[in-house]
N, CA, C and O atoms as a Maestro MAE file, in Angstrom:
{
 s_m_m2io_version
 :::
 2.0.0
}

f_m_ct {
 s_m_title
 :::
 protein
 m_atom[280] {
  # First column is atom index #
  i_m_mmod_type
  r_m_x_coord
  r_m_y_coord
  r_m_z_coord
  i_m_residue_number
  s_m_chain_name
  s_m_pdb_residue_name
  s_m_pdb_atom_name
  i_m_atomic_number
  :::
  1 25 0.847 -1.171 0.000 1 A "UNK " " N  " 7
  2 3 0.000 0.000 0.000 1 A "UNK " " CA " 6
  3 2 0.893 1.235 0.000 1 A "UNK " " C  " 6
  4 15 1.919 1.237 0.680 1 A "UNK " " O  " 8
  5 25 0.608 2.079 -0.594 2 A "UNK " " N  " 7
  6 3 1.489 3.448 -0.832 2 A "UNK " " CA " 6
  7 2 0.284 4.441 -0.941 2 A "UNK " " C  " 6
  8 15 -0.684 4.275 -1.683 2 A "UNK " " O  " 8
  9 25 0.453 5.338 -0.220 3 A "UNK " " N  " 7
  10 3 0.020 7.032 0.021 3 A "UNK " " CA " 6
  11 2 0.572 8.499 -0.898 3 A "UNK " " C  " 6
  12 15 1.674 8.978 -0.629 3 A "UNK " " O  " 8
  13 25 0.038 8.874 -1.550 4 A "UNK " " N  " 7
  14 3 0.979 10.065 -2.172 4 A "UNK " " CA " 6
  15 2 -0.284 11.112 -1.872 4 A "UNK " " C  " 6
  16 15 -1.481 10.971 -1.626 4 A "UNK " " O  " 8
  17 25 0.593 12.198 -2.020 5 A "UNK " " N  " 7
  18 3 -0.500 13.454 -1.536 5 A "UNK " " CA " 6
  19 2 -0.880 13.601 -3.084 5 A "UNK " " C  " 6
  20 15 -0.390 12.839 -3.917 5 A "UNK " " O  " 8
  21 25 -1.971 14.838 -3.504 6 A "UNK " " N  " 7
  22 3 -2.087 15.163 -4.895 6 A "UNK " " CA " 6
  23 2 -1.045 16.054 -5.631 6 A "UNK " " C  " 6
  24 15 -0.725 16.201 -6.811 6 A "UNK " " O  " 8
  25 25 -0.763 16.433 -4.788 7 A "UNK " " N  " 7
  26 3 0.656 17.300 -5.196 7 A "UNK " " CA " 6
  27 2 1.963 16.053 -5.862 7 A "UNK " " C  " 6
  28 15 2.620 16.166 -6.897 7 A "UNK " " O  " 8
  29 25 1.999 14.769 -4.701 8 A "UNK " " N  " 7
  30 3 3.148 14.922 -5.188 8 A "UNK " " CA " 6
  31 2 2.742 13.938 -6.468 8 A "UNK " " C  " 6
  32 15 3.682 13.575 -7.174 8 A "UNK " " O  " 8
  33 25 1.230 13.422 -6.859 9 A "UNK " " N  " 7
  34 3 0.632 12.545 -7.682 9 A "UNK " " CA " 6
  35 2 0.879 13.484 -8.617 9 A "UNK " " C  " 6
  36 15 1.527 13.016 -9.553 9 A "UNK " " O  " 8
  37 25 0.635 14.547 -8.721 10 A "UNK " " N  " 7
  38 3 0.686 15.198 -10.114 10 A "UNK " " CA " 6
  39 2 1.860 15.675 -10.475 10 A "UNK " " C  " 6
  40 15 1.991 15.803 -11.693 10 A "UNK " " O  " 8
  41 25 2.984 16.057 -9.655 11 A "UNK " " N  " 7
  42 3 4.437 15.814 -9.935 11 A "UNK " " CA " 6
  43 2 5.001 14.491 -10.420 11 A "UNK " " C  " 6
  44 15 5.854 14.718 -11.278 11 A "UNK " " O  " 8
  45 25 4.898 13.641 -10.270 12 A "UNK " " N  " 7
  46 3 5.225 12.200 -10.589 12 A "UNK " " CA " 6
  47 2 4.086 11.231 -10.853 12 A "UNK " " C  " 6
  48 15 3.847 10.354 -10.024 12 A "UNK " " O  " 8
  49 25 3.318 11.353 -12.049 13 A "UNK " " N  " 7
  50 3 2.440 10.204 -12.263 13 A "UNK " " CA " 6
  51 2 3.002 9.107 -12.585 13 A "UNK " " C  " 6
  52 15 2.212 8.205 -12.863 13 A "UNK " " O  " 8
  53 25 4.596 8.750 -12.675 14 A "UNK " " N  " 7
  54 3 5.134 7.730 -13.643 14 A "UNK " " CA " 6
  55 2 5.424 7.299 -12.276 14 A "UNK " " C  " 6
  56 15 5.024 6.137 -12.346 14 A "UNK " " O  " 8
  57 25 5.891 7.464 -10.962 15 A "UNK " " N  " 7
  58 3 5.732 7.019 -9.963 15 A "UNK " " CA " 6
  59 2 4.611 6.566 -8.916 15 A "UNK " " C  " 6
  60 15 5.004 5.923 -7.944 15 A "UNK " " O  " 8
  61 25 3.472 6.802 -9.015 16 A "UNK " " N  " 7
  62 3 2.272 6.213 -8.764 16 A "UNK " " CA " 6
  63 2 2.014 5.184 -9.566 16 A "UNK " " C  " 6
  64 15 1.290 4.288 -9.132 16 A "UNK " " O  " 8
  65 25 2.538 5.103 -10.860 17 A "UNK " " N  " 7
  66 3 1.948 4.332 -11.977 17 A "UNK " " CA " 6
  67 2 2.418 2.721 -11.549 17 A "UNK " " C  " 6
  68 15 1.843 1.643 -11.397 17 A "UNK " " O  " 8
  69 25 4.146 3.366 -11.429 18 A "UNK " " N  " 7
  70 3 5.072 2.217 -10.875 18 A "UNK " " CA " 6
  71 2 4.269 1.554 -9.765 18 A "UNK " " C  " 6
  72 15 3.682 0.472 -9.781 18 A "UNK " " O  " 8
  73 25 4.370 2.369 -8.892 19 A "UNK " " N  " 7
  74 3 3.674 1.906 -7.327 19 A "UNK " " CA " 6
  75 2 2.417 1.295 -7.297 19 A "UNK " " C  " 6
  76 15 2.088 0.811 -6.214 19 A "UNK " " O  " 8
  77 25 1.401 1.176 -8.519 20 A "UNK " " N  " 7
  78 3 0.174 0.360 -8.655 20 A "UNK " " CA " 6
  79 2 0.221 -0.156 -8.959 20 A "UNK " " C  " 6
  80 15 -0.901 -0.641 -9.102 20 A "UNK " " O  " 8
  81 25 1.495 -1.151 -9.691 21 A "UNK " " N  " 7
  82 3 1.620 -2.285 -10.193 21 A "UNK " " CA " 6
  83 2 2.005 -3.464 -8.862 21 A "UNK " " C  " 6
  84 15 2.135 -4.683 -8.982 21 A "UNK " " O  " 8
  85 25 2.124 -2.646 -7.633 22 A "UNK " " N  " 7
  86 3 2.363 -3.695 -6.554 22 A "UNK " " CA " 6
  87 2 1.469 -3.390 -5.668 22 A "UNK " " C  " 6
  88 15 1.606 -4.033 -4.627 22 A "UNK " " O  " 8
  89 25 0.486 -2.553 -5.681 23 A "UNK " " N  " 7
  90 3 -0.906 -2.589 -4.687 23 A "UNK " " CA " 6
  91 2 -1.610 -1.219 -5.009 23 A "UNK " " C  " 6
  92 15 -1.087 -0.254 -5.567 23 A "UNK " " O  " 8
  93 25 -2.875 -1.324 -4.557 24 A "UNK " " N  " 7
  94 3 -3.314 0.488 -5.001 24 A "UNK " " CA " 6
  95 2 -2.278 1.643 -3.992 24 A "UNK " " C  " 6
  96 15 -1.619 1.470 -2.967 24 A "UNK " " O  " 8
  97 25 -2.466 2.534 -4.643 25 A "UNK " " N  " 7
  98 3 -1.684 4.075 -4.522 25 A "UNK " " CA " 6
  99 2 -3.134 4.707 -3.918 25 A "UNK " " C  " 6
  100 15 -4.177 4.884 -4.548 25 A "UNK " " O  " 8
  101 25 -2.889 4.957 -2.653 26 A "UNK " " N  " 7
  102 3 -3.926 6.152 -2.266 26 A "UNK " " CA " 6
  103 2 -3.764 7.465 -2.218 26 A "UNK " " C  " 6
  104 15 -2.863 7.725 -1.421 26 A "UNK " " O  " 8
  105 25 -4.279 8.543 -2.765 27 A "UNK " " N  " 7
  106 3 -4.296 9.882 -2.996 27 A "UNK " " CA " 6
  107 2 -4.420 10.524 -2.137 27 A "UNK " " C  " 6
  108 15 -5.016 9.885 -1.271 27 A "UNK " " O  " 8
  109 25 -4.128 11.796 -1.723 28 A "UNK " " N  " 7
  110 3 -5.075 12.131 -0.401 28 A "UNK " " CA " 6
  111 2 -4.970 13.802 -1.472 28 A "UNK " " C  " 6
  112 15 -4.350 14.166 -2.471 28 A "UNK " " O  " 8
  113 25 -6.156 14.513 -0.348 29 A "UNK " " N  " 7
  114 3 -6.274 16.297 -0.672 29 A "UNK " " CA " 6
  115 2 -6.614 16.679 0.418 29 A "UNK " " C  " 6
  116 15 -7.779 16.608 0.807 29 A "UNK " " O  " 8
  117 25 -5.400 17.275 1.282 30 A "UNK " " N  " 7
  118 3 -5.641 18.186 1.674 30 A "UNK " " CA " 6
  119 2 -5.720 16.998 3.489 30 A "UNK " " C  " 6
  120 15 -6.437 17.175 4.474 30 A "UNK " " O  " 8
  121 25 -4.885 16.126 3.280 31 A "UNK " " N  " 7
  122 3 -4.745 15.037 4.468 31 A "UNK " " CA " 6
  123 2 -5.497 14.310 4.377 31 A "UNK " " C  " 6
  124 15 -5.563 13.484 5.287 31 A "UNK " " O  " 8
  125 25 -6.853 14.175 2.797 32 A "UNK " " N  " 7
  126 3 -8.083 12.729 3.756 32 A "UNK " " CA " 6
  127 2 -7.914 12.110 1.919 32 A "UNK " " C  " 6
  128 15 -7.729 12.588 0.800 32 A "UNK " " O  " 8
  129 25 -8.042 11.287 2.321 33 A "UNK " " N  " 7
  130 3 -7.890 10.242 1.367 33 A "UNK " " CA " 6
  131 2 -9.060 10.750 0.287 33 A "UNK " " C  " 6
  132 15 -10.073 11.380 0.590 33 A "UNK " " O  " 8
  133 25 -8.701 10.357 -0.923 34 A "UNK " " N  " 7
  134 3 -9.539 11.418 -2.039 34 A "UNK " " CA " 6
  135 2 -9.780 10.191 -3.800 34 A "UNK " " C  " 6
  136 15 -10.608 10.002 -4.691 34 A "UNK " " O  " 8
  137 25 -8.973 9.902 -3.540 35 A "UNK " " N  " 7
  138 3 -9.084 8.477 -5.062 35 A "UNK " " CA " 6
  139 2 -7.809 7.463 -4.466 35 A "UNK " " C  " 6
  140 15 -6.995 7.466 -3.543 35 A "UNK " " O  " 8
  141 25 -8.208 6.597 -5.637 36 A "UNK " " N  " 7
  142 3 -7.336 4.879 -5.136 36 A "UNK " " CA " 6
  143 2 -6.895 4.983 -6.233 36 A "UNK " " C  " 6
  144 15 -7.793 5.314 -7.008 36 A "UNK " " O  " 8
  145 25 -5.523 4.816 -6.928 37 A "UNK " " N  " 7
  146 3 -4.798 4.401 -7.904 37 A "UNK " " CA " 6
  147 2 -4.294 2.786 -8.316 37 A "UNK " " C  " 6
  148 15 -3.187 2.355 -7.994 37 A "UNK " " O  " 8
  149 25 -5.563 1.795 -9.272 38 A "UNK " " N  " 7
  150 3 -5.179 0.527 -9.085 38 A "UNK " " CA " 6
  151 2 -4.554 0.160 -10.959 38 A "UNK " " C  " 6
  152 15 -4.764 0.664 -12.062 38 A "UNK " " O  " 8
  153 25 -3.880 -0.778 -10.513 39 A "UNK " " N  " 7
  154 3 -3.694 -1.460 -11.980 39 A "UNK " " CA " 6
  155 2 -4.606 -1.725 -12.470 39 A "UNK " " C  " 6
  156 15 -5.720 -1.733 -11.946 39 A "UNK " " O  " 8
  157 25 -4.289 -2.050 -13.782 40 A "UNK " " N  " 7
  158 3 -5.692 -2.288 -14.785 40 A "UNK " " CA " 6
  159 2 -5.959 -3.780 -14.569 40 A "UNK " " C  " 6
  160 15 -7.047 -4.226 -14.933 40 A "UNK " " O  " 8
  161 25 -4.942 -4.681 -13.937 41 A "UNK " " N  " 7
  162 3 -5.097 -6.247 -13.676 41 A "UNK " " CA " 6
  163 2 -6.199 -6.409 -12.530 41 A "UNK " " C  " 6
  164 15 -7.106 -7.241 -12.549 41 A "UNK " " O  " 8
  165 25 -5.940 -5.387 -11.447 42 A "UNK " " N  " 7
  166 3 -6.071 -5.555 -9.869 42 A "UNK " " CA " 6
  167 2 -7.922 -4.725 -10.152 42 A "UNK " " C  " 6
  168 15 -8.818 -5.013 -9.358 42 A "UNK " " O  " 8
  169 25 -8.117 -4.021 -11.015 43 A "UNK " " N  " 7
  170 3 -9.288 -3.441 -10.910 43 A "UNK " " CA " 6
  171 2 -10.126 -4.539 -12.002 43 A "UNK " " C  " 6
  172 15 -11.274 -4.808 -11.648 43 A "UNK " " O  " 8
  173 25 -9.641 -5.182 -13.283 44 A "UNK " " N  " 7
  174 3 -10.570 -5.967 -14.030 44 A "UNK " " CA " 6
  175 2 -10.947 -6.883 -12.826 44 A "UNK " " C  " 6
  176 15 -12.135 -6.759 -12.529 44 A "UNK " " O  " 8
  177 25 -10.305 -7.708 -12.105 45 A "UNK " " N  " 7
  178 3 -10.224 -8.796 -11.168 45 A "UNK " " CA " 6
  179 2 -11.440 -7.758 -9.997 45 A "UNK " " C  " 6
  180 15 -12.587 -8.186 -9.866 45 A "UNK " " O  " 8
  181 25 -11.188 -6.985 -9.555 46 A "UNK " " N  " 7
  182 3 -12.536 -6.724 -8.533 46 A "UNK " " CA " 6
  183 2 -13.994 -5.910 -9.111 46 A "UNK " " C  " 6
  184 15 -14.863 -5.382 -8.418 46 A "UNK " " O  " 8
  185 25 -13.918 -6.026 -10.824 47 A "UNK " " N  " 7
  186 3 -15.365 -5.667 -11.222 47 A "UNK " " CA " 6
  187 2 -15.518 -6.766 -11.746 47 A "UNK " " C  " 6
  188 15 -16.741 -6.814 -11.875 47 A "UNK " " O  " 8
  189 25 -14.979 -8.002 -12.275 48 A "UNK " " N  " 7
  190 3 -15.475 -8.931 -12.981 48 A "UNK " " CA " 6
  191 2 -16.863 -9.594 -12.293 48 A "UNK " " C  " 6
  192 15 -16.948 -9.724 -11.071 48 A "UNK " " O  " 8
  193 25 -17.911 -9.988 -13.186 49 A "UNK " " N  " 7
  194 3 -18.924 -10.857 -12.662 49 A "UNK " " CA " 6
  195 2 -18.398 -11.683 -12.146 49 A "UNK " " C  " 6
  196 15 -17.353 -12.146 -12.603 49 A "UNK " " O  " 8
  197 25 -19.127 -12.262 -10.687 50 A "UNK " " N  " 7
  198 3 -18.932 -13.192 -10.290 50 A "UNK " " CA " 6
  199 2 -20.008 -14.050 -10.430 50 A "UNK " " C  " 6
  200 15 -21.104 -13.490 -10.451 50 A "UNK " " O  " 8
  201 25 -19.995 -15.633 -10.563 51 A "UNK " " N  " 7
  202 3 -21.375 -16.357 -11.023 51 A "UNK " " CA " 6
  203 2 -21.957 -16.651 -10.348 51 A "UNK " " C  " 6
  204 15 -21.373 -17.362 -9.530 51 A "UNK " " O  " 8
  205 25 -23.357 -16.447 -10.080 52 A "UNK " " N  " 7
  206 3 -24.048 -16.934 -9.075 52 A "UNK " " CA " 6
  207 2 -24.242 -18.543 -8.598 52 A "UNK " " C  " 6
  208 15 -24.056 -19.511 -9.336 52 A "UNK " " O  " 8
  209 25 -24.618 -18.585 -7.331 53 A "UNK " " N  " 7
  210 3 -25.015 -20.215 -6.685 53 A "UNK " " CA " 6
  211 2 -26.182 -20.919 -8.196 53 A "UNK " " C  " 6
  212 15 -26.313 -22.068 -8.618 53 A "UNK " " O  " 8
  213 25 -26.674 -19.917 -8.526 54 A "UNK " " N  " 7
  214 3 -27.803 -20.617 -9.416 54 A "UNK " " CA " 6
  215 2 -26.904 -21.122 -10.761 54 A "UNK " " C  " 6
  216 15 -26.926 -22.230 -11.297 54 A "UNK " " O  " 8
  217 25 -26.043 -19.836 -11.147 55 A "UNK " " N  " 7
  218 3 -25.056 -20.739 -12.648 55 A "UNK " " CA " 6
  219 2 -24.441 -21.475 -11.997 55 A "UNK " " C  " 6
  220 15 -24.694 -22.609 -12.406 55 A "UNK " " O  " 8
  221 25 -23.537 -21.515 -10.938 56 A "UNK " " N  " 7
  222 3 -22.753 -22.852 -10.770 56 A "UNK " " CA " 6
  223 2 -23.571 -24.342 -10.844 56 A "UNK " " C  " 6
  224 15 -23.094 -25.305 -11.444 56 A "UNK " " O  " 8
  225 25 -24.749 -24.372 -10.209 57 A "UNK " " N  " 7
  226 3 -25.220 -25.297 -10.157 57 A "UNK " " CA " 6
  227 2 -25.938 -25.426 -11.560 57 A "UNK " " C  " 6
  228 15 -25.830 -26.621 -11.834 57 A "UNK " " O  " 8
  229 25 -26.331 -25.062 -12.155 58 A "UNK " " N  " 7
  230 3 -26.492 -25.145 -13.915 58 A "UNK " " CA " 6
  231 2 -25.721 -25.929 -14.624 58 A "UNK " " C  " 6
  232 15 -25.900 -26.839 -15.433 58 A "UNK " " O  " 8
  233 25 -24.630 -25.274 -14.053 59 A "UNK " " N  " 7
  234 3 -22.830 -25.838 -15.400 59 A "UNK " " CA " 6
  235 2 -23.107 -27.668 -15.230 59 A "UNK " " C  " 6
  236 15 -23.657 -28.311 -14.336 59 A "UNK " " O  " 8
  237 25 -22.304 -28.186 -16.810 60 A "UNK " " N  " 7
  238 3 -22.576 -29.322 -17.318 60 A "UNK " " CA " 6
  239 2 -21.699 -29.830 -15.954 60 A "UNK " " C  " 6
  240 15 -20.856 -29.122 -15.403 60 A "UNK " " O  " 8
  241 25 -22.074 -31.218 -15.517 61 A "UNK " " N  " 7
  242 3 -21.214 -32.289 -15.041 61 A "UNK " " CA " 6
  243 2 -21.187 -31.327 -13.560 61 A "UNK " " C  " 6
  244 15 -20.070 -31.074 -13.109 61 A "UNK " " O  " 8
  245 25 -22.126 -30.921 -12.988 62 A "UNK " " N  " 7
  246 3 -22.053 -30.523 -11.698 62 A "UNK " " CA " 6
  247 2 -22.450 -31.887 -10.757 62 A "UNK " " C  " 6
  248 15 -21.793 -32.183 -9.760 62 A "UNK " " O  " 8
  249 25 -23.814 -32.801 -11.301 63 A "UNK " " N  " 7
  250 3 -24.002 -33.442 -10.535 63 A "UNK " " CA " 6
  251 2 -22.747 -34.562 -10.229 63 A "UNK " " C  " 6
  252 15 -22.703 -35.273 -9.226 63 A "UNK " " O  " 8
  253 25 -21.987 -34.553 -11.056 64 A "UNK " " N  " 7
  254 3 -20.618 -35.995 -10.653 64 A "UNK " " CA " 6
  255 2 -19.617 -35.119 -9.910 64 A "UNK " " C  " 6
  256 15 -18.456 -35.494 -10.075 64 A "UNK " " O  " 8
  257 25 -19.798 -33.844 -8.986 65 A "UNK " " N  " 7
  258 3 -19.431 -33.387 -8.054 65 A "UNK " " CA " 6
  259 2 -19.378 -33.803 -6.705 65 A "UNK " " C  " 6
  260 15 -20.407 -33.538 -6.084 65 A "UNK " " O  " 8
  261 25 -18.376 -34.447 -5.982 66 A "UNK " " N  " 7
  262 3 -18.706 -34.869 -4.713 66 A "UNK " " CA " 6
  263 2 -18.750 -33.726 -3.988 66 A "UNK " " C  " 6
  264 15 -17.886 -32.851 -4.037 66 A "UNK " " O  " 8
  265 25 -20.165 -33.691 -3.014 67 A "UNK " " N  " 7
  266 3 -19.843 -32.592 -1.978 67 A "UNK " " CA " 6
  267 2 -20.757 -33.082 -0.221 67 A "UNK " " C  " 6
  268 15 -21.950 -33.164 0.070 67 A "UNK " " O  " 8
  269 25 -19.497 -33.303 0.576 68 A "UNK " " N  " 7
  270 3 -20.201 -33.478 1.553 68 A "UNK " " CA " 6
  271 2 -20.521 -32.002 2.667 68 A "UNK " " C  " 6
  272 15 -19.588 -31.693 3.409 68 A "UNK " " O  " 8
  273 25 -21.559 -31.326 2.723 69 A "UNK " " N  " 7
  274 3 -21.712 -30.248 3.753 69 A "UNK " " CA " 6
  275 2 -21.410 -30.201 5.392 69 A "UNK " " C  " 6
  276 15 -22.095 -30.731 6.267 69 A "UNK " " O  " 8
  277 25 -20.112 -29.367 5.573 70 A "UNK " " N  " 7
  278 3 -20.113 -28.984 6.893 70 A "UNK " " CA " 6
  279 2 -20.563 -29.010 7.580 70 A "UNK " " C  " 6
  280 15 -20.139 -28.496 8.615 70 A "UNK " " O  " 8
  :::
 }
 m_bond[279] {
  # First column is bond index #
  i_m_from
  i_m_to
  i_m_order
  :::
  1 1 2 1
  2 2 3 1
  3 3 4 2
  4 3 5 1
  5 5 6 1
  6 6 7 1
  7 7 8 2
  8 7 9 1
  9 9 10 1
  10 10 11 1
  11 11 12 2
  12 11 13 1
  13 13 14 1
  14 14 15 1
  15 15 16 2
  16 15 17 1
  17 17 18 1
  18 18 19 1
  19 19 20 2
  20 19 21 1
  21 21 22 1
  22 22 23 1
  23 23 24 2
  24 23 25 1
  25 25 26 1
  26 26 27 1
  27 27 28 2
  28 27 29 1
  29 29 30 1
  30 30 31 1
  31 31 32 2
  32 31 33 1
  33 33 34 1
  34 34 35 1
  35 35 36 2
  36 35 37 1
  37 37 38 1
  38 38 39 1
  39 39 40 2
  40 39 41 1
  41 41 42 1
  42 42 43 1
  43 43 44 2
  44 43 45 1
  45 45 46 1
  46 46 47 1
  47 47 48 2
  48 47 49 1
  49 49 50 1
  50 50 51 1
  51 51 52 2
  52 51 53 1
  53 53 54 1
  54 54 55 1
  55 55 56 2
  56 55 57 1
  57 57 58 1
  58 58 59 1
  59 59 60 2
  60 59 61 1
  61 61 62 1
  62 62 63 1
  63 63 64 2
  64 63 65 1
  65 65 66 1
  66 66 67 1
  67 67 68 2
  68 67 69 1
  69 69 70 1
  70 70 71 1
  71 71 72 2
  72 71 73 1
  73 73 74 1
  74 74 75 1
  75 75 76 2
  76 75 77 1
  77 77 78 1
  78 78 79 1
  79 79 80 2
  80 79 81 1
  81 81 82 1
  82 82 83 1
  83 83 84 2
  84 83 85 1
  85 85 86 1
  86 86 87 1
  87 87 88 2
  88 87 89 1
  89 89 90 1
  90 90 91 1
  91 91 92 2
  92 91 93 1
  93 93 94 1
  94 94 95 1
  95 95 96 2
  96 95 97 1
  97 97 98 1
  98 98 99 1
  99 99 100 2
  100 99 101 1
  101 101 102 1
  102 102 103 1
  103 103 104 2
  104 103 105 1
  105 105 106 1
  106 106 107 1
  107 107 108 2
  108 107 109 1
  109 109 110 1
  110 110 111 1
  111 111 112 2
  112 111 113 1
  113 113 114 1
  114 114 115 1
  115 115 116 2
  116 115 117 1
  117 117 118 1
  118 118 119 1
  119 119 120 2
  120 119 121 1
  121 121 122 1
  122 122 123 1
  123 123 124 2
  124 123 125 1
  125 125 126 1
  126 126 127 1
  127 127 128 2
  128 127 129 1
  129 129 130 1
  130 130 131 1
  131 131 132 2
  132 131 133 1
  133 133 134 1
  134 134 135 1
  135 135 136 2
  136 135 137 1
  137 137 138 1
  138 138 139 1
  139 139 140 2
  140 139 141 1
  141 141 142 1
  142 142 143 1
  143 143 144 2
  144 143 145 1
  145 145 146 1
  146 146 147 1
  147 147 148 2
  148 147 149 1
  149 149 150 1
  150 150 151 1
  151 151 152 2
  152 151 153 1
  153 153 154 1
  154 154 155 1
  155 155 156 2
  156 155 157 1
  157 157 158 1
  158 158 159 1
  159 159 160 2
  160 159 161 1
  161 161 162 1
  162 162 163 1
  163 163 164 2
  164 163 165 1
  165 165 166 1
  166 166 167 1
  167 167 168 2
  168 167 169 1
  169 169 170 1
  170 170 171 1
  171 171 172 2
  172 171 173 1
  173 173 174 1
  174 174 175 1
  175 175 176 2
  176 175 177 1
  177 177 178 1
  178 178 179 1
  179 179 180 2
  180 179 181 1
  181 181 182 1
  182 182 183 1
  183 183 184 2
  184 183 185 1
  185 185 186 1
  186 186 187 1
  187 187 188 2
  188 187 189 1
  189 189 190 1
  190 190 191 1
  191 191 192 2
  192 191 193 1
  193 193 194 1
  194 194 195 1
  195 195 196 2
  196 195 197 1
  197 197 198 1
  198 198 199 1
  199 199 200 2
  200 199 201 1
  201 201 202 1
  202 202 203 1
  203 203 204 2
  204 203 205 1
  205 205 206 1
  206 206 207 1
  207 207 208 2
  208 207 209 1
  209 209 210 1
  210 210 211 1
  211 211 212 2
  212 211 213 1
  213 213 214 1
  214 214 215 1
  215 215 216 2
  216 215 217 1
  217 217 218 1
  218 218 219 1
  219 219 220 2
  220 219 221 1
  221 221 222 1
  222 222 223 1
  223 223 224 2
  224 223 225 1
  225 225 226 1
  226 226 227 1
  227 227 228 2
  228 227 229 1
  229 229 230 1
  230 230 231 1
  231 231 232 2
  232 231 233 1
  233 233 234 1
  234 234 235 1
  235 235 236 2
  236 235 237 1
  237 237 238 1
  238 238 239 1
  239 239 240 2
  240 239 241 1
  241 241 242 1
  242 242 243 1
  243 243 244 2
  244 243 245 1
  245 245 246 1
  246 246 247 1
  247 247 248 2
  248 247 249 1
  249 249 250 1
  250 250 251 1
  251 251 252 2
  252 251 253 1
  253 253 254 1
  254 254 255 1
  255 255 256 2
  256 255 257 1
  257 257 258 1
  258 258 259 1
  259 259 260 2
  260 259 261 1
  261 261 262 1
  262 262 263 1
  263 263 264 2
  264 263 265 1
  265 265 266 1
  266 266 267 1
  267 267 268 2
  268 267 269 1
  269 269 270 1
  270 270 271 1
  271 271 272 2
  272 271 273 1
  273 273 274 1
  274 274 275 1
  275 275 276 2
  276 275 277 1
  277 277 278 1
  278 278 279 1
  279 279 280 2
  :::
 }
}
């Protein structure tokens, strides 16, 4: 996790850029946190659909699934 103020984000975007390739970059204005700077890997991965209980159980060859419940 890395912090940059907006000042020093807009002095060095090629250094935030760097720094989001190993976790988001948080912004701040004015001391309070203001935007998140994420990779384009790290942000597809937390908007992608996730499939619901109803498609999983749809998909071919679910029933030759062993599942014993907790």
């Amino acid at each position: 996790m890395s912090t940059l103020t907006s000042r020093e984000f807009n002095q060095d975007t090629g250094r935030a850029k760097k720094e989001a390739l190993s976790g988001p970059v948080y912004i701040t204005d004015r001391g309070k946190p203001s935007h998140v700077l994420l990779s384009y890997e790290e942000y597809k991965a937390m908007t992608e659909k996730k499939a619901t209980i109803g498609e999983l159980l749809s998909m071919d060859g679910v029933e030759d699934i062993e599942f014993t419940p907790g």
